[in-house]
C-alpha positions, 0 to 999 in steps of 0.5 A: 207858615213860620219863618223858619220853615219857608225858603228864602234865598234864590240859591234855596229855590236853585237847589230844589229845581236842579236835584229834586224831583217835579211834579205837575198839573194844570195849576201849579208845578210841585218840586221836591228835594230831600233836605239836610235838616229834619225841618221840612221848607216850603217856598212859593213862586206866583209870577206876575203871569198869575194876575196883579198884586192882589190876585197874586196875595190871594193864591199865595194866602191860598196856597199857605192854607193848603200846604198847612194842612198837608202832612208832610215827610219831615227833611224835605225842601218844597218849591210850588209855582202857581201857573196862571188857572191858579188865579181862577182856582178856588181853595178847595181846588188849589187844596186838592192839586196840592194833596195829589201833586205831594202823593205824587212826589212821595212826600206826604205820610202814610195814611193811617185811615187807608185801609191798605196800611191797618195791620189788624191781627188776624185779617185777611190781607190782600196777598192773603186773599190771592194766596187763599189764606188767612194772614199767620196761617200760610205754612 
C-alpha cells in the first residue's frame, strides 16, 4: 500500500468514523466515506487488545495484502479495525471478511464475471424471463 493512499492523521480516522458508513463482522469492522480526491485511502487501527507487537505486525501485513487485492471504488476513505479473533484468523479468512464487509459497504466494483451484469445482445434477462420475453422483443 503506497503512502499516498493510507490515512494518516487522527483527524482522517475522525472523519470516516463520524460521516461514513460501517460495516461489521466477528474480525474487524469496515468504515467507509466517500472522500474528496479521486484516490482511494486506507487506514488500519489493530489495538493491543489484538495481542503484542509482533501478532499486531502479522494482522496489519495480512490486512495489507488483502485490502491490495480488493477492487475497489476510486474517491472512497476506509478505516479497518482488527477485533481481537483477527489475531487467530489466517489470511484467507481475514480476505474473505474483507471482500464481504467492502460488498457490504458498496465499495467494491462491479463484478465483470457476475452473471447478472454480462449484457449479451440477444439474451434473455431475468426480468425477461418473468415477463416471458426475450430481451429487445417485449412490444
Amino acid at each position: 500500500m503506497r503512502t499516498a493512499a493510507r490515512l494518516r492523521k487522527s483527524a482522517d480516522f475522525r472523519d470516516v468514523r463520524k460521516r461514513g458508513r460501517r460495516v461489521s463482522d466477528r474480525l474487524m469492522t469496515f468504515d467507509s466515506a466517500p472522500s474528496d480526491g479521486d484516490a482511494t485511502r486506507f487506514g488500519l487501527v489493530v489495538s493491543k487488545r489484538v495481542g503484542g507487537a509482533v501478532t499486531r505486525n502479522k494482522v496489519k501485513r495480512r490486512l495489507r495484502g488483502g485490502l491490495s487485492s480488493l477492487d475497489v471504488l476510486p474517491g472512497y476513505d476506509i478505516v479497518v479495525s482488527a477485533r481481537p479473533a483477527a489475531a487467530d484468523a489466517d489470511y484467507h479468512m481475514l480476505l474473505s471478511s474483507l471482500k464481504r464487509l467492502a460488498e457490504r459497504a458498496g465499495v467494491l466494483k462491479p463484478d465483470a464475471t457476475d452473471p447478472v451484469n454480462d449484457c449479451v445482445p440477444g439474451a434473455v434477462t431475468r426480468s425477461a424471463i418473468h415477463e416471458g420475453a426475450p430481451e429487445g422483443k417485449t412490444g
